[in-house]
C-alpha positions as CSV (number, residue, x, y, z in Angstrom):
1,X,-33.5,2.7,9.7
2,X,-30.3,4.9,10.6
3,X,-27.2,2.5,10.8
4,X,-24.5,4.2,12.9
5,X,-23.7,7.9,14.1
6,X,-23.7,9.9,11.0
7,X,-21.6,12.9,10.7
8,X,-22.3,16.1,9.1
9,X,-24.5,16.1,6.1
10,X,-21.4,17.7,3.7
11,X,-18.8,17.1,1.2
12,X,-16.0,19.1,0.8
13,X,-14.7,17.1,-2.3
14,X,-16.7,18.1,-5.1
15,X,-20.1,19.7,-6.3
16,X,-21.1,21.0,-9.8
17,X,-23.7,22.5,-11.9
18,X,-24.2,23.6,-15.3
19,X,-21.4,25.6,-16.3
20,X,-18.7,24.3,-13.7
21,X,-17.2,21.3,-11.6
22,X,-15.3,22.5,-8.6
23,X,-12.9,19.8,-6.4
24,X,-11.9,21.4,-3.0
25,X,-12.8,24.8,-3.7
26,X,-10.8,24.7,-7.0
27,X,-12.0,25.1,-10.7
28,X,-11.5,21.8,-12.2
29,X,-11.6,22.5,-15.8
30,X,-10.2,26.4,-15.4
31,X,-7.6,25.3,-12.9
32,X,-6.8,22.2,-12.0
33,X,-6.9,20.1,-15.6
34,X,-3.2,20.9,-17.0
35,X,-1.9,22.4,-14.0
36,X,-2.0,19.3,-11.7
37,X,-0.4,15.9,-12.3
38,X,-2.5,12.9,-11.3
39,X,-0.6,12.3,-8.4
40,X,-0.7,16.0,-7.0
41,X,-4.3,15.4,-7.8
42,X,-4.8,12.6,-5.5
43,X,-3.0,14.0,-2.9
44,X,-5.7,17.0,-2.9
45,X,-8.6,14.5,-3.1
46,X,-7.0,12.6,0.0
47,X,-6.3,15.9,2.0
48,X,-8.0,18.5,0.6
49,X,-4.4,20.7,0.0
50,X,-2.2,20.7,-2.9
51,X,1.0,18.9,-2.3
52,X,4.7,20.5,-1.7
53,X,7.2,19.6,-4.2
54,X,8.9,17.1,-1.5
55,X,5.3,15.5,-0.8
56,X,4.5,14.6,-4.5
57,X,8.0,13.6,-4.9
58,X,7.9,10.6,-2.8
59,X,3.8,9.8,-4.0
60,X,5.4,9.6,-7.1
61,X,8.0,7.4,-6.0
62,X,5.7,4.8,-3.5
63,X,3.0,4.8,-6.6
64,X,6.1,3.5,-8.8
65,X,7.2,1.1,-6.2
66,X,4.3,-0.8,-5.2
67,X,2.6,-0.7,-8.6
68,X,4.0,-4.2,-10.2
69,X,5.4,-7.3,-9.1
70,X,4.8,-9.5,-11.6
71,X,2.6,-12.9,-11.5
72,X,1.0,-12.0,-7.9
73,X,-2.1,-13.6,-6.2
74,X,-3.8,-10.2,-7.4
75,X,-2.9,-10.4,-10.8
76,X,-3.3,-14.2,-11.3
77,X,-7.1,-13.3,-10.0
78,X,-7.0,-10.1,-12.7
79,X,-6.4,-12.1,-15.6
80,X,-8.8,-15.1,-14.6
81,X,-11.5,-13.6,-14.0
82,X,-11.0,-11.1,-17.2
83,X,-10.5,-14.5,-19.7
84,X,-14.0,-15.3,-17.5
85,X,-15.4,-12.2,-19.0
86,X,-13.8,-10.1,-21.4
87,X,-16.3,-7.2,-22.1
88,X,-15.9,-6.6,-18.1
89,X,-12.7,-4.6,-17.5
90,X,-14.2,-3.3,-14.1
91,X,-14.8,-6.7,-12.9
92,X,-11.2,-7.9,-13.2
93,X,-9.4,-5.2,-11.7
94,X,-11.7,-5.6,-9.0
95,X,-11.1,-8.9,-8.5
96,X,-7.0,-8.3,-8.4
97,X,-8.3,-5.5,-5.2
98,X,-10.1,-7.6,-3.1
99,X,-7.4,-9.8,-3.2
100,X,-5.5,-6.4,-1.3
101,X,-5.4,-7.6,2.5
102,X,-3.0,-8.6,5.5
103,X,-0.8,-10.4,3.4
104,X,-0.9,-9.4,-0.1
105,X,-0.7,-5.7,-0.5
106,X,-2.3,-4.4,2.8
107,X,0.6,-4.4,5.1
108,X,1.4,-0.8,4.3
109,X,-1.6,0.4,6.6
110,X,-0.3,-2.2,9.4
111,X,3.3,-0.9,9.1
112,X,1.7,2.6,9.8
113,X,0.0,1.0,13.2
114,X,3.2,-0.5,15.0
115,X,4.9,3.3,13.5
116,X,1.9,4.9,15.6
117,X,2.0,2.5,18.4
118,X,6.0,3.0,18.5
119,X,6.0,7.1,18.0
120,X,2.7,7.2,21.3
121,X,5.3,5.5,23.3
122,X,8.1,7.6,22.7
123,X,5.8,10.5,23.2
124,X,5.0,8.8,26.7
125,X,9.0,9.1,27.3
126,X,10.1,5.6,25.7
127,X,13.4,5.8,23.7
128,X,13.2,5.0,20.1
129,X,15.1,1.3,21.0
130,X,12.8,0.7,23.6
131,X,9.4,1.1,22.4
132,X,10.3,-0.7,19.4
133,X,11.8,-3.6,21.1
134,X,8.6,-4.1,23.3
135,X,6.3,-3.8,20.1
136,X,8.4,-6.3,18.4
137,X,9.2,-9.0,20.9
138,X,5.5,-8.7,21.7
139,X,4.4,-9.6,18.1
140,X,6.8,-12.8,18.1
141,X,5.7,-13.8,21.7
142,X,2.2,-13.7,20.1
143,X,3.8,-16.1,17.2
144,X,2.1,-13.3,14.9
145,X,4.0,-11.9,11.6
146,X,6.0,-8.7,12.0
147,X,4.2,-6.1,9.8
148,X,6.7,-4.8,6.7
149,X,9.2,-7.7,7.7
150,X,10.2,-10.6,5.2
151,X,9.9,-11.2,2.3
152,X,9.4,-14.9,0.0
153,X,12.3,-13.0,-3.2
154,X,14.1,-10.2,-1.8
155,X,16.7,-11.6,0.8
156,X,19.0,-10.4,2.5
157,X,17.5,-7.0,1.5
158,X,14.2,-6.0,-0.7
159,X,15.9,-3.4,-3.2
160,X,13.1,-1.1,-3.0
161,X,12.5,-0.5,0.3
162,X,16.3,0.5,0.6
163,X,16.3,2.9,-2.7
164,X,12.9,4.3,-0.5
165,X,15.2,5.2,2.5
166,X,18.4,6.0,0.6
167,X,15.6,9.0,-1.2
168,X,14.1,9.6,2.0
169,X,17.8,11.0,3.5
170,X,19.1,12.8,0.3
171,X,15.9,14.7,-0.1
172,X,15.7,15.4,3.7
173,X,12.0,14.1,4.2
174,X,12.9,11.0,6.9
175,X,11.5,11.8,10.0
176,X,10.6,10.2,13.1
177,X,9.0,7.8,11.6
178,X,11.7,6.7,9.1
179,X,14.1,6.6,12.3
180,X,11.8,4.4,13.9
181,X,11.4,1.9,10.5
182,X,15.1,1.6,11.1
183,X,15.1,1.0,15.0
184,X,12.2,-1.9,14.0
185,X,14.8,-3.3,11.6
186,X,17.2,-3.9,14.9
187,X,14.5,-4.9,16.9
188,X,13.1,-7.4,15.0
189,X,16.4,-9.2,14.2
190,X,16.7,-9.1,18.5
191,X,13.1,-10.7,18.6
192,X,13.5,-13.4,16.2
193,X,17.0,-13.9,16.9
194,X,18.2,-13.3,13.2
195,X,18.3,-10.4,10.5
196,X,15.0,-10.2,8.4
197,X,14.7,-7.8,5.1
198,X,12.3,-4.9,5.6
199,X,9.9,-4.9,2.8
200,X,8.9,-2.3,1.2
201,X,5.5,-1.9,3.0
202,X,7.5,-0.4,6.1
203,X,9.4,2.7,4.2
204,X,5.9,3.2,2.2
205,X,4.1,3.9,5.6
206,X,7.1,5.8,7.3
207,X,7.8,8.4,5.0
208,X,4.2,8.6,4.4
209,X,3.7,9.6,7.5
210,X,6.6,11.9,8.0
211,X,5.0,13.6,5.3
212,X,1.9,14.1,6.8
213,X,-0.2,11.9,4.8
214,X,-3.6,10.6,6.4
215,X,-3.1,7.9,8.4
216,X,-6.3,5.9,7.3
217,X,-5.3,6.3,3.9
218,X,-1.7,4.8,3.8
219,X,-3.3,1.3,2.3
220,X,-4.6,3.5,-0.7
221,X,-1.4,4.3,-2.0
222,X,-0.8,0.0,-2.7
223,X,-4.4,-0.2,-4.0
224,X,-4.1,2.7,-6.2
225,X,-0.5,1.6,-7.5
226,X,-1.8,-1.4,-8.5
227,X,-4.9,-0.7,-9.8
228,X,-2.4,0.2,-12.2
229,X,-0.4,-2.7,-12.6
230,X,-3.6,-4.6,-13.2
231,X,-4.4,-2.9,-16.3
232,X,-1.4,-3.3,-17.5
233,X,-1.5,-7.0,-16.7
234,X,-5.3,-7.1,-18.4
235,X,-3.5,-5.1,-21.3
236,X,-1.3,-8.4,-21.7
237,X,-4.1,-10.6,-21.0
238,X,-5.9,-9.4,-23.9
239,X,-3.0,-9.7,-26.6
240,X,-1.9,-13.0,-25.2
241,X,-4.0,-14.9,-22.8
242,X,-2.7,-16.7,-20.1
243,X,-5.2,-16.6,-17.1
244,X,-7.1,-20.0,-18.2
245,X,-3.5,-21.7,-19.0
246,X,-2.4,-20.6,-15.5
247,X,-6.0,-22.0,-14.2
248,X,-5.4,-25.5,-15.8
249,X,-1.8,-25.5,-14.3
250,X,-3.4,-24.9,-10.7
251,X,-5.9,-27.7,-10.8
252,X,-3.3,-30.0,-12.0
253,X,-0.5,-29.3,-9.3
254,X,-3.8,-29.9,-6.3
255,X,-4.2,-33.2,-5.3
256,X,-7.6,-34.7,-4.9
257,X,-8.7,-36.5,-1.4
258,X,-11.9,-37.9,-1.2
259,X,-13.4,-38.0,2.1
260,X,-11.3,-34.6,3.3
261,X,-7.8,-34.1,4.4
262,X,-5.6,-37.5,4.4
């Protein structure tokens, strides 16, 4: 039984045979290996064209950004579930990934909503201010969180979402939607009736898309970051363990109440 509307049965990523692999139309071996870096790599994967100098630039840079920040829910998960199983190494930085949602990691690709929701209202003849006034106050009058807004360490600012932006003007790639990151910044402070730091979720998906990087993609760039971070975490974990002390500690600080809540 057919699940869905199919599209066309073709790839344009990668086919081989005997003598040769080729990734979008490109000789992997007799081209690509020791010409492209991983991230210029990626980038063709993702969009099937090899990255400008100002493009891999700032992958390089959100990659860096995003990849650690230090005893997270993901890597907590990581290193548990690796003590769990140690001959698994697949199974742990798994675990650290699903953990890469609206909260945790995943606000990157929500960032790059409001950004399109904002940028189709200009384009419908809303000033910058305007349209992201309306998408903000709207958000707090539905007492939901403010995508790429707050932050639980970095107050009054979150250092790396303001070394992303400082980058984004010297090398000339903020666009329109870098301007709009900044009008949200106004906005938001107007909606919630005080300043809040801009993570570093909302520069990530505003210069991403000023540089014309798939929209549907934008949360790849925190999964893939920290796919790295994991392993360097799991690295740790296997030289000096920690995820089972870190378990014990949990179940100690949770009280138990028979019968459900008190």
């Amino acid at each position: 039984m057919l699940i869905g509307k199919p599209g066309p049965a073709t790839t344009a990523i990668c086919t081989a045979d005997a003598a040769r692999i080729e990734i979008r139309g490109r000789d992997l071996a007799g081209d690509l290996m020791g010409r492209l870096g991983f991230t210029e790599f990626f980038f063709l994967l993702v969009t099937g064209r090899e990255p400008s100098e100002t493009q891999r630039f700032f992958l390089d840079l959100l990659l860096v950004a995003i990849a650690e920040h230090g005893l997270t829910p993901t890597a907590q998960a990581a290193r548990m579930t690796y003590d769990a199983d140690p001959s698994c190494l697949q199974a742990a930085v798994a675990a650290g990934i699903l953990g890469c949602g609206t909260v945790v990691l995943g606000t990157a690709d929500l960032c790059g909503r409001v950004l399109g929701e904002a940028q189709a209202r200009v384009k419908a003849g809303a000033t910058p201010q305007a349209a992201t006034e309306a998408i903000a106050r709207g958000i707090r009058e539905r007492r939901e969180k403010m995508p790429g807004f707050g932050h639980p360490i970095h107050h009054p600012v979150d250092p790396r979402a303001e070394r992303v932006l400082a980058l984004a003007d010297e090398k000339g790639a903020a666009g329109v939607h870098v301007a709009l990151a900044r009008h949200f910044r106004d906005a938001v402070a107007k909606a919630w009736g005080k300043p809040m730091p801009m993570n570093v979720s909302m520069p990530i998906a505003a210069v991403m898309l000023d540089l014309d990087f798939p929209p549907a993609i934008i949360k790849g760039i925190p999964i893939l970051a920290r796919t790295a971070g994991l392993l360097g975490h799991l690295a740790e974990e296997h030289e000096r363990p920690i995820g089972f002390l870190m378990a014990h500690h949990g179940e100690e600080a949770i009280a138990y109440t028979p019968g459900g809540p008190a």
